[in-house]
Z-matrix of the N, CA and C atoms (Angstrom, degrees):
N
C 1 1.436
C 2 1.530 1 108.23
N 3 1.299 2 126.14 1 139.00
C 4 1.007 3 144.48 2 168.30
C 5 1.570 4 126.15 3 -85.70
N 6 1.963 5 111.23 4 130.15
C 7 1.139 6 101.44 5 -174.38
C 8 1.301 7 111.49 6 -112.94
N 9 1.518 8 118.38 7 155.14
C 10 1.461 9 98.06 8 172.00
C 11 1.451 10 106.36 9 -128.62
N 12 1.302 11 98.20 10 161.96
C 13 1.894 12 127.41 11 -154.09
C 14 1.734 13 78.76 12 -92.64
N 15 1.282 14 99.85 13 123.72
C 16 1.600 15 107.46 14 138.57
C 17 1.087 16 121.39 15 -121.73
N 18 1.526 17 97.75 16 118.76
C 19 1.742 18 102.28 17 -172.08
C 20 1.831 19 113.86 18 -86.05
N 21 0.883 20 96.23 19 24.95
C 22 1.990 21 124.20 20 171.80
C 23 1.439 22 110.04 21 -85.46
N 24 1.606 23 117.82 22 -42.25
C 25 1.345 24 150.87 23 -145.05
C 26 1.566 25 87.27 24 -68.34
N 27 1.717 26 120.30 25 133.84
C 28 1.351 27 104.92 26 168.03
C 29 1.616 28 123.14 27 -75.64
N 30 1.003 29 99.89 28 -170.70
C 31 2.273 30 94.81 29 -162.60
C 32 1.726 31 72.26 30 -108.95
N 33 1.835 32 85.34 31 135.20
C 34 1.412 33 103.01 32 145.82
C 35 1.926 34 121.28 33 -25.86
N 36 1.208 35 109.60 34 158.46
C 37 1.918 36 106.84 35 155.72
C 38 1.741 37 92.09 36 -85.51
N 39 1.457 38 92.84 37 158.11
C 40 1.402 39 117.56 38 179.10
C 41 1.270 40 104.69 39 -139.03
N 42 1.303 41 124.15 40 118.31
C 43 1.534 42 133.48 41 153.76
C 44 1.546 43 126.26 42 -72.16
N 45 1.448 44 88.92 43 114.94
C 46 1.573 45 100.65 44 -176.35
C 47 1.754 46 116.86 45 -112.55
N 48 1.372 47 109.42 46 140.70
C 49 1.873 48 102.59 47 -173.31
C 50 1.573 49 90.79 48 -136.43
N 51 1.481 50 115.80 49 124.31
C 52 1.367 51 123.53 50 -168.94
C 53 1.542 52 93.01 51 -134.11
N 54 1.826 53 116.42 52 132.71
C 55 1.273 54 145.34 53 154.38
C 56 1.172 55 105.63 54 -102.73
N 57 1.702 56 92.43 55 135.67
C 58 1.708 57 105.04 56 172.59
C 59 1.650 58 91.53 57 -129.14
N 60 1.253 59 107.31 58 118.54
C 61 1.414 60 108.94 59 152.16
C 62 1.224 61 132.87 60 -129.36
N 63 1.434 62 115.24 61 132.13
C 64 1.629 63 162.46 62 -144.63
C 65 1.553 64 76.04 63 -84.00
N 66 1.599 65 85.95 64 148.95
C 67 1.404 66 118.76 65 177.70
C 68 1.598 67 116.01 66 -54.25
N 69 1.175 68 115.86 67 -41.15
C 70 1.704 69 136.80 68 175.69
C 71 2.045 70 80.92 69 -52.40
N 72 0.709 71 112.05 70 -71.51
C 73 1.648 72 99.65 71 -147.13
C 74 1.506 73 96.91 72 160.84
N 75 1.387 74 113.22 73 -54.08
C 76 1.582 75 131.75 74 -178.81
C 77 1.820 76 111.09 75 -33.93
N 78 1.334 77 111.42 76 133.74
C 79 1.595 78 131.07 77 179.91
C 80 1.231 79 112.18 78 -105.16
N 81 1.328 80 133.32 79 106.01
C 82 1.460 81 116.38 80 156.69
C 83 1.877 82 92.26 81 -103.64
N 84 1.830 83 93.87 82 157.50
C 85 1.561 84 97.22 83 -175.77
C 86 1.696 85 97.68 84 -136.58
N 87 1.223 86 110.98 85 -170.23
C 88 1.889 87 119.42 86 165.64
C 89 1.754 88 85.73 87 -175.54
N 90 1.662 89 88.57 88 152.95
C 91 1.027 90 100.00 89 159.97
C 92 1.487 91 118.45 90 -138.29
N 93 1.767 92 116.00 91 122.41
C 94 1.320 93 112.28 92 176.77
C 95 1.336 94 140.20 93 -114.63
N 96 1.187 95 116.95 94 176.91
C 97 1.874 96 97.71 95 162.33
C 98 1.243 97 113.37 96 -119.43
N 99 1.496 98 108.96 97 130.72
C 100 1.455 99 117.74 98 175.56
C 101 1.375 100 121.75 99 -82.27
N 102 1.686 101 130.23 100 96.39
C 103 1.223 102 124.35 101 -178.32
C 104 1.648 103 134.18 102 -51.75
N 105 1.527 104 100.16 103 -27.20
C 106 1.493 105 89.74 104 152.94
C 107 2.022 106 79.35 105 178.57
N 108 1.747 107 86.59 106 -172.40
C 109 2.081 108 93.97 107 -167.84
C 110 1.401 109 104.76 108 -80.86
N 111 1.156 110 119.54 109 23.50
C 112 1.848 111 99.97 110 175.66
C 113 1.772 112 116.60 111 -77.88
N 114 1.187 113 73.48 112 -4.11
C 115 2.070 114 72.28 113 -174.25
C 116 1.932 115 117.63 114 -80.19
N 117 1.721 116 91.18 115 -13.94
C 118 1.454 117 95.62 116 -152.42
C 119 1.819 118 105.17 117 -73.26
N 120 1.375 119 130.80 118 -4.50
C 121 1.577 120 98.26 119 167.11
C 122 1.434 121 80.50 120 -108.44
N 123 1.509 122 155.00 121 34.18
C 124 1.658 123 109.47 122 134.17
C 125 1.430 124 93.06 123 -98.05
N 126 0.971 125 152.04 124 -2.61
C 127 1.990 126 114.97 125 143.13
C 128 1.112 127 130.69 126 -65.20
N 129 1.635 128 106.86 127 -26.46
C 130 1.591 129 99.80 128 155.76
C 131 1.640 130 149.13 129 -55.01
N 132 1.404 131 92.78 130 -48.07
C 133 1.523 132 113.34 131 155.65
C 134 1.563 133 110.80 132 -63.54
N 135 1.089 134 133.25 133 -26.59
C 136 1.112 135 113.16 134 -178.16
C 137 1.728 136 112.49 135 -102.05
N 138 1.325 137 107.58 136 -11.94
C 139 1.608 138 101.12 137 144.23
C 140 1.181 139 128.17 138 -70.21
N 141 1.185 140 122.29 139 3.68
C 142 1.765 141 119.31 140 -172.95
C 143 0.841 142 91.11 141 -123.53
N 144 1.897 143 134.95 142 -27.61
C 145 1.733 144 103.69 143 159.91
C 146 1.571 145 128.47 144 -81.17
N 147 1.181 146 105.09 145 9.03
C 148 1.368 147 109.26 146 171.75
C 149 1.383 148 120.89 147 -98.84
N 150 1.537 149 115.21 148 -12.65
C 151 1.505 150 144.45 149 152.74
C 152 1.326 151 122.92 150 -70.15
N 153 1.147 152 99.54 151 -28.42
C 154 2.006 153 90.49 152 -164.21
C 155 2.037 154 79.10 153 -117.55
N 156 0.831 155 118.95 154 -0.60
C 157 1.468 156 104.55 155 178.96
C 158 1.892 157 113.89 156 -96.54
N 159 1.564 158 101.99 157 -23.80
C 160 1.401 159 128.97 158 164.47
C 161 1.717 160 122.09 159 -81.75
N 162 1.120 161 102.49 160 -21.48
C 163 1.608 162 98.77 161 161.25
C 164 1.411 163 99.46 162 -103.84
N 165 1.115 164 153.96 163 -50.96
C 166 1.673 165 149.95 164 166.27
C 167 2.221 166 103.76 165 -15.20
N 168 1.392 167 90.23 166 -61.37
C 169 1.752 168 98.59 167 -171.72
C 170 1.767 169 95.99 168 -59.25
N 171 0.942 170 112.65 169 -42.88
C 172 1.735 171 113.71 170 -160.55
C 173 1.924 172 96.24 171 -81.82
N 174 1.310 173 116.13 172 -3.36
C 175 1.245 174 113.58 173 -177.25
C 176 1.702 175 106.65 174 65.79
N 177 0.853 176 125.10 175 50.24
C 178 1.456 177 135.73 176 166.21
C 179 1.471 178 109.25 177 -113.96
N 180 1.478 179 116.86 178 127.46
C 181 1.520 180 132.57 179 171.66
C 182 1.630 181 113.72 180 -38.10
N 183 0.836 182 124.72 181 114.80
C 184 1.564 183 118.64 182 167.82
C 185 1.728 184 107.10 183 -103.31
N 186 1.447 185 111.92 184 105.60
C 187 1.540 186 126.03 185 -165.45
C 188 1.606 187 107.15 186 -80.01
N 189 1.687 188 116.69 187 -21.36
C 190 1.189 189 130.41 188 -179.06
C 191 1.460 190 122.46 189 -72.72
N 192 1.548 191 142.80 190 129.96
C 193 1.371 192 123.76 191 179.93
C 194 1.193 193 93.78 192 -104.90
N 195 1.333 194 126.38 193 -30.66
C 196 2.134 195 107.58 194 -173.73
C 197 1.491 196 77.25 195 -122.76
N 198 1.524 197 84.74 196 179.88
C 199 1.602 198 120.03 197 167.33
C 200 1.459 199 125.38 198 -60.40
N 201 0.898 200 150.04 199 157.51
C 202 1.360 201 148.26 200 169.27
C 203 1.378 202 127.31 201 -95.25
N 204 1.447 203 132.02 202 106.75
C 205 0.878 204 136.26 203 159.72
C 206 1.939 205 126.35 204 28.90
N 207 1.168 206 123.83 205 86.17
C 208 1.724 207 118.83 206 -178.60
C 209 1.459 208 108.65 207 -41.55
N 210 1.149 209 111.89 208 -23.48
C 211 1.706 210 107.69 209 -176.86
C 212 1.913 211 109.28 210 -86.80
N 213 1.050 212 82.63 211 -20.54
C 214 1.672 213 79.21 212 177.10
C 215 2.108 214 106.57 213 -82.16
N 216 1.313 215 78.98 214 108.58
C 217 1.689 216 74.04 215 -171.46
C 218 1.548 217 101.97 216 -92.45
N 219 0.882 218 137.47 217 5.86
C 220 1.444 219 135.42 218 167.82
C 221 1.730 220 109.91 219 -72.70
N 222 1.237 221 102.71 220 -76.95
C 223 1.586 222 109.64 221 143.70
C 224 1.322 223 129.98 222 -8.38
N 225 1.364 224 126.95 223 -55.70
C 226 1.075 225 141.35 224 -169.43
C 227 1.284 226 118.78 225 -90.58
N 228 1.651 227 116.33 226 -16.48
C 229 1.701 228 133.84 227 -173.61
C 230 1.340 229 82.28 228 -102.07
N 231 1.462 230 133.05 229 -57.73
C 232 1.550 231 114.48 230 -155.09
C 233 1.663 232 99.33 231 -65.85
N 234 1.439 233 141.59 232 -44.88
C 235 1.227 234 152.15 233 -153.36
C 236 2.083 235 91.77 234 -76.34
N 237 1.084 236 106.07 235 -36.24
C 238 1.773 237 101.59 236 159.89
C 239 1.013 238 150.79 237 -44.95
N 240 1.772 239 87.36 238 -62.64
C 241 1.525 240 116.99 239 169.34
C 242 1.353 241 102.46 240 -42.43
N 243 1.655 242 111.97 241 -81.68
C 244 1.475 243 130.33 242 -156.98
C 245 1.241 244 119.44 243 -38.08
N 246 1.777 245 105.25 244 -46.87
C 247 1.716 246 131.18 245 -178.08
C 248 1.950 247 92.89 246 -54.56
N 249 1.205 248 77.26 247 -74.12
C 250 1.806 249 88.62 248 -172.58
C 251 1.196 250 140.56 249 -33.49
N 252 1.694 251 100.93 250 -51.34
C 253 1.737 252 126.21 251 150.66
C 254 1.261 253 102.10 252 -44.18
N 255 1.556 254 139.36 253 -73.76
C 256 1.223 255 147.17 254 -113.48
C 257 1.683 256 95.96 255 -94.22
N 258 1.384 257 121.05 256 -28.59
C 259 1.169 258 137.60 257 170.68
C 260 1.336 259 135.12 258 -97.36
N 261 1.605 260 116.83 259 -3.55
C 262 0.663 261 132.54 260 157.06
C 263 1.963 262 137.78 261 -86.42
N 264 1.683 263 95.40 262 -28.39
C 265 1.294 264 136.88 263 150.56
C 266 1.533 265 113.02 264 -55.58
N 267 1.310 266 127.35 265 -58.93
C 268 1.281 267 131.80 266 -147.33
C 269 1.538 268 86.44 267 -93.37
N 270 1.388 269 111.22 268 -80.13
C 271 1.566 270 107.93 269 -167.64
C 272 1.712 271 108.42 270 -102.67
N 273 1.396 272 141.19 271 29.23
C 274 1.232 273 114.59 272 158.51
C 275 1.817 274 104.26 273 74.66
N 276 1.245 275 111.70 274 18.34
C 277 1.583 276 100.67 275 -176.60
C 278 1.307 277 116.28 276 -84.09
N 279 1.342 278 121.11 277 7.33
C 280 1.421 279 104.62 278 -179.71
C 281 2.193 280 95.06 279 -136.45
N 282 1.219 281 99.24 280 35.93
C 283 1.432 282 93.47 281 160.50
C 284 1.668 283 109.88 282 -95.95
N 285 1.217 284 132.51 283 134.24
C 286 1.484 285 166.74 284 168.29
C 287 1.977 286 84.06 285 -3.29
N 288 1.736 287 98.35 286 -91.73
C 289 1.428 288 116.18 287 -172.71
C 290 1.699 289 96.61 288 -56.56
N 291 1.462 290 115.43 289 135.83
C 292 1.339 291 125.22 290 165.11
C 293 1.758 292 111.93 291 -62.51
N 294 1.260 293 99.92 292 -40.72
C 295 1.761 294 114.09 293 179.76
C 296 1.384 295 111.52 294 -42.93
N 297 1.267 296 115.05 295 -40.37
C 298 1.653 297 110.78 296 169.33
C 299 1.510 298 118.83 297 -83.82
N 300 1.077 299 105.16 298 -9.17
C 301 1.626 300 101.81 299 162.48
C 302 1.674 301 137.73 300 -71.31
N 303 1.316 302 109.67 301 131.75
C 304 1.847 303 92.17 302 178.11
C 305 1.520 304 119.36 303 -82.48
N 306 1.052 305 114.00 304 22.31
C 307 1.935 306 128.43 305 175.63
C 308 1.307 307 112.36 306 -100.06
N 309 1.115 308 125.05 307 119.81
C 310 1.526 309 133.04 308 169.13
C 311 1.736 310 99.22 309 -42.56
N 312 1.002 311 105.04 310 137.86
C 313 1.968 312 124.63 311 -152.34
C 314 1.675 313 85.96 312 -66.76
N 315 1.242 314 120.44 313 -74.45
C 316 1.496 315 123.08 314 163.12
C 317 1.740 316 130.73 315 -10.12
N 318 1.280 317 104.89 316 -39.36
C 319 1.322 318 116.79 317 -174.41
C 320 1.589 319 101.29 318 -103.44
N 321 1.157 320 124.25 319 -33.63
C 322 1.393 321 135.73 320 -165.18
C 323 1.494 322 93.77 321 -81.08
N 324 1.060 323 138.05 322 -43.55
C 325 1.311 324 131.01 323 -173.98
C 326 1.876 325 106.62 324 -89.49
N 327 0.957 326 109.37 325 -47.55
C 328 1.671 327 112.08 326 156.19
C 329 1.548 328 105.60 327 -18.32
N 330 1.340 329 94.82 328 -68.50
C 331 1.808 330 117.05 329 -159.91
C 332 1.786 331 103.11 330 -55.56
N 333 1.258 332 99.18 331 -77.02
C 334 1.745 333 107.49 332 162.95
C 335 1.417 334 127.57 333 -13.49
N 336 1.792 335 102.66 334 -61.98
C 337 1.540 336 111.64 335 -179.67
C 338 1.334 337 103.81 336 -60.19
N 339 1.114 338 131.05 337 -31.19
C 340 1.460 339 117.70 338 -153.13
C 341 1.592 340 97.27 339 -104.43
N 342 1.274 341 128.97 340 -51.15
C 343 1.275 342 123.97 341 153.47
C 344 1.439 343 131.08 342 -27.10
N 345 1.297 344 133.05 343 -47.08
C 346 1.279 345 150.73 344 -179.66
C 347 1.856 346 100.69 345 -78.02
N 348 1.312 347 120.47 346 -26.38
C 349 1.580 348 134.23 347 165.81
C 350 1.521 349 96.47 348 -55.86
N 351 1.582 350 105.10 349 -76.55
C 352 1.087 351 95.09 350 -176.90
C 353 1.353 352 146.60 351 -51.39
N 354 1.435 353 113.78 352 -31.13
C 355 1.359 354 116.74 353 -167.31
C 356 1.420 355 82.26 354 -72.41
N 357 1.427 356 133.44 355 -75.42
C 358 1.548 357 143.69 356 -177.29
C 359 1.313 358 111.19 357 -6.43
N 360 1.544 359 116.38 358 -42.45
C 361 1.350 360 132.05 359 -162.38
C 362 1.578 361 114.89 360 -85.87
N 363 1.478 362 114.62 361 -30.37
C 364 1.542 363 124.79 362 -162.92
C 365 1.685 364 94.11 363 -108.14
N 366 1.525 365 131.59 364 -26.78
C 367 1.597 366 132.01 365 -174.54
C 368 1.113 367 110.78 366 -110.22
N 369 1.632 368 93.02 367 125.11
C 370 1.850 369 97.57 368 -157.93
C 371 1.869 370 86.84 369 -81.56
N 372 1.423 371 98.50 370 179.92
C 373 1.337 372 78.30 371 -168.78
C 374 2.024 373 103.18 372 136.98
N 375 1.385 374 123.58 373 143.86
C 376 1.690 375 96.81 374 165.04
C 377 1.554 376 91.90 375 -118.85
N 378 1.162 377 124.09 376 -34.50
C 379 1.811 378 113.92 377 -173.45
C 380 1.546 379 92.61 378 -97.02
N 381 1.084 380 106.68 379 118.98
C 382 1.541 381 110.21 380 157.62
C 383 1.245 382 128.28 381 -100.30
N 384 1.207 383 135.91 382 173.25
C 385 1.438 384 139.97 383 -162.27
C 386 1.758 385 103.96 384 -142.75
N 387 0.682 386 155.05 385 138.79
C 388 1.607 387 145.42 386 123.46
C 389 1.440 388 115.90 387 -122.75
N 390 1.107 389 112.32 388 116.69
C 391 1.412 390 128.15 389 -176.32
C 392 1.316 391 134.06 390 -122.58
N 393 1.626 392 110.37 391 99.06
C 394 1.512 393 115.75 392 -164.36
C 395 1.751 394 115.86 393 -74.58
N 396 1.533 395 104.21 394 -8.51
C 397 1.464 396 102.13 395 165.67
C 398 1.826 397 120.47 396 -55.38
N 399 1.304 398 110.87 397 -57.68
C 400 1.586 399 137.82 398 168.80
C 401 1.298 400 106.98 399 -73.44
N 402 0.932 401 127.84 400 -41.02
C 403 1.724 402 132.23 401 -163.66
C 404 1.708 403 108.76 402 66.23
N 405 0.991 404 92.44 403 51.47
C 406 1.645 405 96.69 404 158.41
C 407 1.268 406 119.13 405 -153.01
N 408 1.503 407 104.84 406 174.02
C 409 1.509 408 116.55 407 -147.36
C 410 2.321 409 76.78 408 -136.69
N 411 1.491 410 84.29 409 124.33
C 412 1.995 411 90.74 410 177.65
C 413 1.918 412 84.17 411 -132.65
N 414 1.264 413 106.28 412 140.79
C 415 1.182 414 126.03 413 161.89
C 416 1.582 415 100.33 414 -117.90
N 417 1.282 416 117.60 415 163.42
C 418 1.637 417 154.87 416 -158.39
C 419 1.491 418 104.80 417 -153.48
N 420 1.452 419 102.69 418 127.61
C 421 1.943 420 107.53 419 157.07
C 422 1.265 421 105.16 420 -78.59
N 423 1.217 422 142.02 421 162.84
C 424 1.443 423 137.51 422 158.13
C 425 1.847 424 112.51 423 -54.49
C-alpha cells in the first residue's frame, strides 16, 4: 500500500534542549517544544536583526540586506556565533549567575529566553550546543 506525503500536513511537536556556553565556562540552557516549523524565518530574521544591528553599533559594514534562509544552517551558526559572542563580550549575558552580568537580571533573562528560542528554532537538530569557548554550534537528533 501506498502512502502519501502531504506536505500541508501539520509537523509533529519536537522537543528541543539548547546549551549556550559563555566564554567564562558558564552554561545557561532552556528546554522547549517546538509545535511545528512555521516560526523558523521569523527567528531567522530576528537573528539577523540582532546581527546586523550589532555590527551597525560597532561601526562594522553589514553587506547583507535580508536574513538568510533557516535552511541554510551555515548561515544560521555564523549569525549566532557573532550575536552570542558580541553579547556575551559586551555585557556578560550569558554567564550562569545574573550578578555578573551588566543587564538588569529581568531583561537579561528576557533576552536569553528568547534568544535560546531562536537558535532552537532555526538548528535542526533536538540537543543543541553553542559554544563560545570553540565557537561552534553542534546539533544532535535525539
Amino acid at each position: 500500500m501506498a502512502h502519501i506525503l502531504n506536505p500541508y500536513a501539520d509537523d509533529q511537536p519536537e522537543p528541543k534542549h539548547i546549551v549556550l556556553r559563555a566564554r567564562s565556562g558558564e552554561a545557561v540552557s532552556a528546554n522547549f517544544t517546538l509545535q511545528d516549523r512555521r516560526g523558523r524565518q521569523s527567528a531567522a530574521e530576528y537573528l539577523f536583526h540582532l546581527y546586523s544591528t550589532i555590527k551597525q553599533k560597532l561601526d562594522e559594514p553589514v553587506l547583507d540586506t535580508a536574513a538568510p534562509s533557516p535552511d541554510d544552517q551555515a548561515a544560521m551558526q555564523r549569525l549566532i556565533l557573532y550575536s552570542a559572542g558580541a553579547h556575551d563580550t559586551m555585557f556578560g549575558t550569558f554567564n550562569a549567575s545574573s550578578a555578573s552580568s551588566e543587564m538588569p537580571e529581568e531583561e537579561r533573562n528576557e533576552f536569553v529566553e528568547i534568544f535560546l528560542l531562536a537558535c532552537a528554532t532555526v538548528i535542526e537538530g533536538q540537543r543543541i550546543t553553542v559554544d563560545l569557548q570553540r565557537g561552534l554550534v553542534t546539533a544532535e537528533t535525539a
